[in-house]
C-alpha positions as CSV (number, residue, x, y, z in Angstrom):
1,X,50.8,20.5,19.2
2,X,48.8,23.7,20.3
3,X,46.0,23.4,22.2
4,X,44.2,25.4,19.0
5,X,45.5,22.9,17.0
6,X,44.4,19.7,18.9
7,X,40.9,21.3,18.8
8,X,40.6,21.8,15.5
9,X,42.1,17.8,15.0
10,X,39.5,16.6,16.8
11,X,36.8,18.9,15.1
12,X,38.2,17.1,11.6
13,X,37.9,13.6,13.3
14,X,34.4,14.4,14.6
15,X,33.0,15.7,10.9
16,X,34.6,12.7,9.4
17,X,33.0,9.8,11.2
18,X,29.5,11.8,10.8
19,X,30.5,11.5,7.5
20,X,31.1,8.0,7.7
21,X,28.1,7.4,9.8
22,X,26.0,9.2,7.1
23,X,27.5,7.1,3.9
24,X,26.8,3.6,5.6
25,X,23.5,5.3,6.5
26,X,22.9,5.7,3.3
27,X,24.3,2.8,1.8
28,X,22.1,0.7,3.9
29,X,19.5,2.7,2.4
30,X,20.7,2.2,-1.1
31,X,21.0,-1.8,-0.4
32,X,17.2,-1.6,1.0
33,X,16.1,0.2,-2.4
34,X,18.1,-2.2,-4.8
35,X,16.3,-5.3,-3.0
36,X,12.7,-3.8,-3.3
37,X,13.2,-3.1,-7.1
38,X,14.8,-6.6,-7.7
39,X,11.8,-8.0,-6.1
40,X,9.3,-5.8,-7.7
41,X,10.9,-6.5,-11.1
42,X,10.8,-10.3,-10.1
43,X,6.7,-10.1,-9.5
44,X,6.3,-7.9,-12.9
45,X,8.2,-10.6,-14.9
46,X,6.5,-13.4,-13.1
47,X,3.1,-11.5,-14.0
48,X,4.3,-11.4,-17.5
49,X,5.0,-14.9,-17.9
50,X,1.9,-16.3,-16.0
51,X,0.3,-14.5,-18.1
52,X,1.8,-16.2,-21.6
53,X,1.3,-19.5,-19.8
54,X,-2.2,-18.9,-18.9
55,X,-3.1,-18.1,-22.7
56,X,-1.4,-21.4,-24.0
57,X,-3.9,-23.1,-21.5
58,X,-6.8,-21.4,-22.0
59,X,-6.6,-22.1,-25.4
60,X,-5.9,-25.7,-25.0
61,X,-8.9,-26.0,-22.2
62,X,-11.2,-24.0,-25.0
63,X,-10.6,-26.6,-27.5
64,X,-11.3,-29.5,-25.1
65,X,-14.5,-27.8,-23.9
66,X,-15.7,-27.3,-27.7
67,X,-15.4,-30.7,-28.0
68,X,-17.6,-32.0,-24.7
69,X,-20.1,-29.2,-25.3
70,X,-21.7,-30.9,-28.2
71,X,-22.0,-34.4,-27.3
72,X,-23.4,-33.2,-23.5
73,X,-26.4,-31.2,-25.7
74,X,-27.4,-34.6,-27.3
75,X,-26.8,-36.6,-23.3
76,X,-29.3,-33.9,-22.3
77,X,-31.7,-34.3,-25.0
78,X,-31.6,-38.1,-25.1
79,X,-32.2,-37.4,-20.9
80,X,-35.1,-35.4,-21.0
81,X,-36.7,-37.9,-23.8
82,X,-35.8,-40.7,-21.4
83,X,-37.5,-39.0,-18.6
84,X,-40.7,-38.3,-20.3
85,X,-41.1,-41.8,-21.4
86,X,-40.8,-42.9,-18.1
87,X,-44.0,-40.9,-16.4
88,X,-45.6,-44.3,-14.9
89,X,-42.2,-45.6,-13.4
90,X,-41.1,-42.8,-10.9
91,X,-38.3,-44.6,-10.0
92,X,-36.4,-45.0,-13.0
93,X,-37.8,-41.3,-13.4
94,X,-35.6,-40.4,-10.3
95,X,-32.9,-42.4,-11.8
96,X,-32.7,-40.1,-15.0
97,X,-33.1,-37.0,-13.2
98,X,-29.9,-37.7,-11.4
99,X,-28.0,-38.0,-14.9
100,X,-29.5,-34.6,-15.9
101,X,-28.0,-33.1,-12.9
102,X,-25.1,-34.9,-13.5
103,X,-25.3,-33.5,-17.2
104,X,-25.6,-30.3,-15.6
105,X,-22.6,-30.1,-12.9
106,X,-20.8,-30.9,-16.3
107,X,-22.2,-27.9,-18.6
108,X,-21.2,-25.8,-15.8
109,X,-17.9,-26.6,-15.9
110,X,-17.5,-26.4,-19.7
111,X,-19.0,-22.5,-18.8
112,X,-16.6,-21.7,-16.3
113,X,-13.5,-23.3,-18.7
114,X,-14.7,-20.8,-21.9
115,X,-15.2,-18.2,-19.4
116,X,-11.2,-18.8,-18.2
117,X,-10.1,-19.3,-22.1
118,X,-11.7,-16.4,-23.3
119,X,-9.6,-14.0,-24.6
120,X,-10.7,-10.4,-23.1
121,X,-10.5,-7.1,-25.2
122,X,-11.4,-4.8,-22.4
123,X,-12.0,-1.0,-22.8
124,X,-11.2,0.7,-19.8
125,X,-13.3,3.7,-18.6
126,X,-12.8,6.0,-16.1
127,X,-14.8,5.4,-12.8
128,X,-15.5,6.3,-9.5
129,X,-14.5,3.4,-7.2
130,X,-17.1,4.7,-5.0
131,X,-19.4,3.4,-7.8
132,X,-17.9,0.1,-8.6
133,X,-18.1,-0.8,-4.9
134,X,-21.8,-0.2,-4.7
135,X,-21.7,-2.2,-7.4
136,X,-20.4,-5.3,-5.8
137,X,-22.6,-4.6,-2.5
138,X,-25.6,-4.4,-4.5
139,X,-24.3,-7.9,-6.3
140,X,-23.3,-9.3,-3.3
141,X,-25.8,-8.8,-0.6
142,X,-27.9,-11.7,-1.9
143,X,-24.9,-13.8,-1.9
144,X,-24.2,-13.2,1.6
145,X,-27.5,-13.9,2.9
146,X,-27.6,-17.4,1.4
147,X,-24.1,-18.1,3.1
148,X,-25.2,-16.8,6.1
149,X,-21.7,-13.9,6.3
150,X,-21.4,-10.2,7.7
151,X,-20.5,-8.0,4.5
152,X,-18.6,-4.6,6.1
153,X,-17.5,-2.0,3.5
154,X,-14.7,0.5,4.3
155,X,-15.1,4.0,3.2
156,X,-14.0,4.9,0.2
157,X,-12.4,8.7,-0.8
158,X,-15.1,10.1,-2.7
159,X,-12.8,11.6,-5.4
160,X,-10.9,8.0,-5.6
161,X,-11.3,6.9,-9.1
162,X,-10.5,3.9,-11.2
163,X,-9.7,3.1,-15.4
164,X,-11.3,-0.1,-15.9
165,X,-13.8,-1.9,-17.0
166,X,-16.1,-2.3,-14.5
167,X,-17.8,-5.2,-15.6
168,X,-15.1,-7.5,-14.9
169,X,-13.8,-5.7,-11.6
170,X,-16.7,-5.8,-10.3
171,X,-17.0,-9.6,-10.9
172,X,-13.5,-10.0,-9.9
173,X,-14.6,-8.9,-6.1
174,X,-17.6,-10.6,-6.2
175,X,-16.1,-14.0,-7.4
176,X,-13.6,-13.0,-4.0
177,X,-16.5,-12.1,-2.0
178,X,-18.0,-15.7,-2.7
179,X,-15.0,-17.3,-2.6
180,X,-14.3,-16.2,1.2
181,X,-18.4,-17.2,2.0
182,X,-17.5,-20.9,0.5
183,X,-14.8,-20.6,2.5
184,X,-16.5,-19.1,5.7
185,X,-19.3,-21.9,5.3
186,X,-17.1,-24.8,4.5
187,X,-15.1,-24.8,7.9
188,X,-18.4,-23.9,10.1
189,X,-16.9,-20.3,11.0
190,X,-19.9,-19.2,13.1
191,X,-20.6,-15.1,12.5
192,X,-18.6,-15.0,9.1
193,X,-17.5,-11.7,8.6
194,X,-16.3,-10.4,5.2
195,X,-14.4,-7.2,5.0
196,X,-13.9,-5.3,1.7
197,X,-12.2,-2.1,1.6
198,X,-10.6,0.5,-1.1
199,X,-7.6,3.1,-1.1
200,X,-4.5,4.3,-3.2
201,X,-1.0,2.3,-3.7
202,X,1.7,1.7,-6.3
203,X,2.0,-1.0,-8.1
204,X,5.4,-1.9,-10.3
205,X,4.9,-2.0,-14.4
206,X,7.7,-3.9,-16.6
207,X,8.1,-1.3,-19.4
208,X,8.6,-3.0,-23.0
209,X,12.3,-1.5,-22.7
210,X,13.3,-3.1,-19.6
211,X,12.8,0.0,-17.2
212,X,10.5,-0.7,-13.7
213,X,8.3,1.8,-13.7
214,X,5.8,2.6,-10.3
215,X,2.5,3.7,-11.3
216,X,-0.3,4.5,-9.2
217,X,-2.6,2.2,-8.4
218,X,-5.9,1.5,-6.7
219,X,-5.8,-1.1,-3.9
220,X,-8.7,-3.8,-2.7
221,X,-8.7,-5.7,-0.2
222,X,-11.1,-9.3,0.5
223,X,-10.4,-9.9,3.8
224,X,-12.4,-12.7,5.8
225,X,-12.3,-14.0,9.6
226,X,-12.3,-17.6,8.3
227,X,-9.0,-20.3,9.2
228,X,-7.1,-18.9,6.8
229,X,-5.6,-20.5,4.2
230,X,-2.4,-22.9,4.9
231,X,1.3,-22.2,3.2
232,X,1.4,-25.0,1.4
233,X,-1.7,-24.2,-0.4
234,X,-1.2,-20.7,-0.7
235,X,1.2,-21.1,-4.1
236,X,-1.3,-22.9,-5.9
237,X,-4.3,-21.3,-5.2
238,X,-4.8,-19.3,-8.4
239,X,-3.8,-22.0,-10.5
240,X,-6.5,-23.4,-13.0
241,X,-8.1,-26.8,-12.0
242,X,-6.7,-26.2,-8.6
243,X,-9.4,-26.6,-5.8
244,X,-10.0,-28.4,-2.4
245,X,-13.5,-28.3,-2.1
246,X,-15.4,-31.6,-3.2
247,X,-17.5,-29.4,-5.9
248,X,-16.1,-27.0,-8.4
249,X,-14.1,-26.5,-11.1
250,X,-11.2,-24.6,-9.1
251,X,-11.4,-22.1,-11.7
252,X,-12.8,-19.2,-9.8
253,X,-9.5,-17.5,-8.5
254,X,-7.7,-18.2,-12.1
255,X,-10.7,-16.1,-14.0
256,X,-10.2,-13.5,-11.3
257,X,-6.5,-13.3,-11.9
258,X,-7.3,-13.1,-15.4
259,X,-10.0,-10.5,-15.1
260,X,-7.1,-8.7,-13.3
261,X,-4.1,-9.4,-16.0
262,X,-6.2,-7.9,-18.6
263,X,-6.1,-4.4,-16.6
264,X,-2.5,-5.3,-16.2
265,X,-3.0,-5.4,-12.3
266,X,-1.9,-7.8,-9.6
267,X,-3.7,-9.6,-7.7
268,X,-2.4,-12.0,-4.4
269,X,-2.7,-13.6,-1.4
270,X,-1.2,-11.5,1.6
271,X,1.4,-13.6,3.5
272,X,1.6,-13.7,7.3
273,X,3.0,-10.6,9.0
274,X,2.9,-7.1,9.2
275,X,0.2,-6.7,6.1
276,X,-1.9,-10.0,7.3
277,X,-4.2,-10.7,10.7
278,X,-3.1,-14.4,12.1
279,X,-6.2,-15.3,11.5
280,X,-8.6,-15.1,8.2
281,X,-7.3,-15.1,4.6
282,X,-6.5,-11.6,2.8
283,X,-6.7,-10.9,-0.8
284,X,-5.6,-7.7,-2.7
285,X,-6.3,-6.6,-6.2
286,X,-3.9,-3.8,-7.2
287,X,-4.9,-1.9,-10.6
288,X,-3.3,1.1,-12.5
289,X,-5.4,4.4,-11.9
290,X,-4.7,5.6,-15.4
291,X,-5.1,2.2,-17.6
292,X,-3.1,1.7,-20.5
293,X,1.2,1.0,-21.1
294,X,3.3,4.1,-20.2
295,X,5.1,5.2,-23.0
């Protein structure tokens, strides 16, 4: 063999294990893409079927509710007669006025269960998120005073908008923002601080005809500098009913993940690593910029 000859060889050996290189390369690539699309068309189908199961319940818990409503009016009446006839005994008066806060820890809860069965017809507009975060300060200021928090808002891109209906996004972050000053308040974190902060994102759409479709999105983010909230927990959290405070109906994160179903967005607790601080809990609300099915 010529020395041309042996040159040329190895030339051909050299191009062909580049190509090699460049195929697993890009297989590896492939493999990476195949796994995020199962796992993103795992999460749209999971959103899908939450939601069905959340209807059946809501419209189980409605009927239930219907059905305590009335007979708590007539505990409240029969109360309040009770109480007036009682004016020269102000001990029995005190005894009474326990039972009408009693009757009124339950009326709340039949509220918050009709405001989780409720069906919503929403008609999504489009918005500045600018706006809808003023919004929720403007909301929310009080609320962080009582709790005693820090409320920092990030800067938002001042042509960033939104399709939504902004009255239930708006109390979607502000049923978050209280949830993380509960939070804050219930494990003594001293100088609570509550982040809240707005950008773009994608967010995965199961089409009616079985395609995955990546639609952009506007991204939220709750963040808080509280304990955290444990793994175990962390699976349950939006369930309805589910809480671990001694008050409350544990329906607050359900009707925000309602509120955000509706928009058919996604809304979830960010796990531990690269998207989460170790300490604090982090929520994000994703929602599609333009509203509506793709056709």
């Amino acid at each position: 063999m010529t020395a041309v000859q042996r040159t040329d060889l190895e030339s051909l050996a050299t191009a062909l294990l580049e190509r090699v290189d460049g195929l697993v390369e890009s297989n590896a690539k492939l493999q990476s893409e195949v796994h995020s699309l199962q796992a993103d068309l795992q999460a749209a189908q999971a959103r899908l079927d939450r939601h069905g199961a959340l209807a059946r319940l809501g419209e189980m818990a409605a009927g239930i509710a219907h059905e305590i409503r009335n007979p708590l009016a007539g505990l409240r009446l029969y109360a309040q007669a009770l109480h007036e006839d009682l004016q020269a005994m102000p001990e029995s008066q005190t005894l009474v006025d326990k039972q009408l806060a009693a009757v009124d820890a339950m009326e709340s809860i039949v509220r918050d269960v009709l405001a989780f069965a409720r069906e919503e017809k929403i008609n999504p507009q489009p918005c500045l998120v600018a706006d809808l975060m003023q919004l929720v300060r403007t909301r929310c200021e009080p609320l962080a005073e009582k709790f005693d928090v820090t409320l920092c808002f990030g800067e938002v891109p001042a042509e960033l908008e939104a399709h939504v209906e902004s009255e239930l996004v708006v109390s979607a972050l502000c049923n978050l923002i209280r949830n993380a000053a509960e939070a804050l308040r219930d494990t003594g974190t001293t100088s609570g601080l509550v982040q809240i902060e707005a950008g773009s994102d994608e967010l995965p759409i199961l089409h009616r005809d079985g395609r995955l479709l990546a639609r952009p999105a506007v991204r939220f983010r709750v963040k808080d500098n509280g304990p955290g909230i444990p793994a175990d927990r962390a699976d349950r959290i939006f369930n309805p009913f589910y809480t671990t405070r001694p008050s409350g109906t544990g329906l607050g994160l359900a009707i925000v993940h309602k509120f955000i179903l509706a928009h058919q967005g996604d809304v979830r607790l960010l796990s531990d690593g690269a998207e989460a601080d170790a300490s604090g809990a982090i929520f994000e609300v994703r929602l599609p910029v333009s509203g509506g099915e793709e056709s």
